[in-house]
C-alpha positions as CSV (number, residue, x, y, z in Angstrom):
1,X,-15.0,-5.5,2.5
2,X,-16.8,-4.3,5.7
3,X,-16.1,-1.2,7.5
4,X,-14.7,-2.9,10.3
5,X,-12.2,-5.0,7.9
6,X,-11.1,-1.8,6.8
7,X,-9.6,-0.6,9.1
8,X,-8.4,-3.6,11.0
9,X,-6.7,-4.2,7.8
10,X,-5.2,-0.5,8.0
11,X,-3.9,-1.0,11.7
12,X,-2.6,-3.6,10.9
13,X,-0.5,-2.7,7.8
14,X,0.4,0.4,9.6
15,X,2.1,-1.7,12.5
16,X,3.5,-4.0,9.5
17,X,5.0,-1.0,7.5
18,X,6.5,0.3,10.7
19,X,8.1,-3.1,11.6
20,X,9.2,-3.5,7.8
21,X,10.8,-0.2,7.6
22,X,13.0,-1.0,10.8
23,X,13.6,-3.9,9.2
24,X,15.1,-2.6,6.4
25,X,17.0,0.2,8.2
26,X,18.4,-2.0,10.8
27,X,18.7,-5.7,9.8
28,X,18.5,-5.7,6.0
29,X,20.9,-2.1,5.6
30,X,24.0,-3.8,5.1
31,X,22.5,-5.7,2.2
32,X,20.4,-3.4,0.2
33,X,23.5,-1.2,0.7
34,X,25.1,-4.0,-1.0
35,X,22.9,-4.6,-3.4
36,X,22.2,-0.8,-4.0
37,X,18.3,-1.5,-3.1
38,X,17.9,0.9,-0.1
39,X,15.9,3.4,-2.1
40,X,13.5,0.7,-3.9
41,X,12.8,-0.5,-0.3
42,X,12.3,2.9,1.1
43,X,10.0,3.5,-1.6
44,X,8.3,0.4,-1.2
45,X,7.8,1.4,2.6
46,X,7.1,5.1,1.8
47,X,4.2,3.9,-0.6
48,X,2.8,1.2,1.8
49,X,2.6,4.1,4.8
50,X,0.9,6.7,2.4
51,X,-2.0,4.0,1.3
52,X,-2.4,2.2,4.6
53,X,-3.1,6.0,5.7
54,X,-5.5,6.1,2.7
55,X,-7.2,2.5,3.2
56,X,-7.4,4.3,6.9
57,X,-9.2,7.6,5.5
58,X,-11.4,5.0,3.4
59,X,-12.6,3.1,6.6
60,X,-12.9,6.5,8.8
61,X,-15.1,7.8,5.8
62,X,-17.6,5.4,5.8
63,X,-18.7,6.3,9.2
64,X,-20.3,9.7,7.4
65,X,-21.1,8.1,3.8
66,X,-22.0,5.3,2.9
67,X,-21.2,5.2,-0.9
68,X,-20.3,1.4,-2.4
69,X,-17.4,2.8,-4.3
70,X,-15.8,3.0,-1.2
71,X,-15.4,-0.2,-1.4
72,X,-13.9,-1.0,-4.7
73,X,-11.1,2.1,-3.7
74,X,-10.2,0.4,-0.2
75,X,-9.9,-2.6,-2.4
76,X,-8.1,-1.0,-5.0
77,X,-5.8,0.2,-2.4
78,X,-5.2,-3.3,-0.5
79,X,-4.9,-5.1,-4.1
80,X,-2.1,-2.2,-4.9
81,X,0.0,-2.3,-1.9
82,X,0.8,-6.0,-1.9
83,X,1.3,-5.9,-5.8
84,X,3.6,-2.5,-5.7
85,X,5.2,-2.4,-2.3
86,X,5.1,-6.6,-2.2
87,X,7.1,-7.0,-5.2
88,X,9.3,-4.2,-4.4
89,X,10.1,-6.2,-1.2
90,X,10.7,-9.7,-3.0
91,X,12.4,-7.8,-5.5
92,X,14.9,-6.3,-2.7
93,X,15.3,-9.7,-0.8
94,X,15.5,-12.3,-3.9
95,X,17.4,-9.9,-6.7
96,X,14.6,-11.5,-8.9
97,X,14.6,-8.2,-11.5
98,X,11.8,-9.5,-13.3
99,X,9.2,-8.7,-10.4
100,X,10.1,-5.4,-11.4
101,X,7.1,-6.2,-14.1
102,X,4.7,-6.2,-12.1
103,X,5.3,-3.1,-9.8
104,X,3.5,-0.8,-12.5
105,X,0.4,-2.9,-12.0
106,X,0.2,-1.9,-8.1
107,X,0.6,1.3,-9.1
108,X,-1.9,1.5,-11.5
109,X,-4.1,-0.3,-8.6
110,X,-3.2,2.5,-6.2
111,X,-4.0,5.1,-8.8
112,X,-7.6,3.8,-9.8
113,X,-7.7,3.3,-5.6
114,X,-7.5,7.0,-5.6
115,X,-9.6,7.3,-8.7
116,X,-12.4,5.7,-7.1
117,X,-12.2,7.8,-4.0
118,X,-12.5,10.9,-6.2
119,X,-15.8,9.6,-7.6
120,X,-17.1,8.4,-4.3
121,X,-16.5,11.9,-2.7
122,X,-18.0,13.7,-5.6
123,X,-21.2,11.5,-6.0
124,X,-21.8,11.1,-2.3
125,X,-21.1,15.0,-0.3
């Protein structure tokens, strides 16, 4: 993933968890009140905020190192917001409790994300 992809990719999750989040409060509230979802999809939007801010950090970093582990964490950090905060969405929209599942696997994608960032910072400053 290029520099450039990067962070178009984090603008434009940012806008996206913004417009999701409304979403939910506004639209959706009535139902995942119903439904007792509200805090899996304010988690889901919490989480998708904090690593579109990190896949942002990853992008703005590159400008000062260039270290190809970079890559694998904005990856990592892509690939685990549409696994954790995606199936936390379809989860709260469908009901469908086995997506559930799958949410530790974002996770542990977000984790390694930050992992990766570790190493690149340590090997590379």
């Amino acid at each position: 993933m290029t520099q450039k992809a990067i962070l178009l990719i984090a603008s434009a999750l940012g806008a996206l968890t913004v417009m999701i989040g409304a979403f939910g409060a506004h639209a959706l509230g009535p139902m995942l009140e119903a439904t007792n979802r509200t805090a899996t999809f304010e988690t889901a939007v919490k989480y998708q905020m904090y690593h579109t801010l990190a896949l942002l950090a990853v992008g703005l970093l590159l400008f000062r190192v260039q270290e190809p582990t970079l890559q694998i964490a904005a990856w990592c950090f892509f690939i685990g917001i549409l696994i954790f905060s995606g199936s936390l969405y379809v989860l709260c929209l469908t009901g469908v409790t086995w997506l559930g599942a799958i949410t530790p696997i974002g996770g542990t994608t977000l984790i390694a994300g930050w992992g990766f960032l570790f190493y690149a910072i340590s090997k590379a400053l």
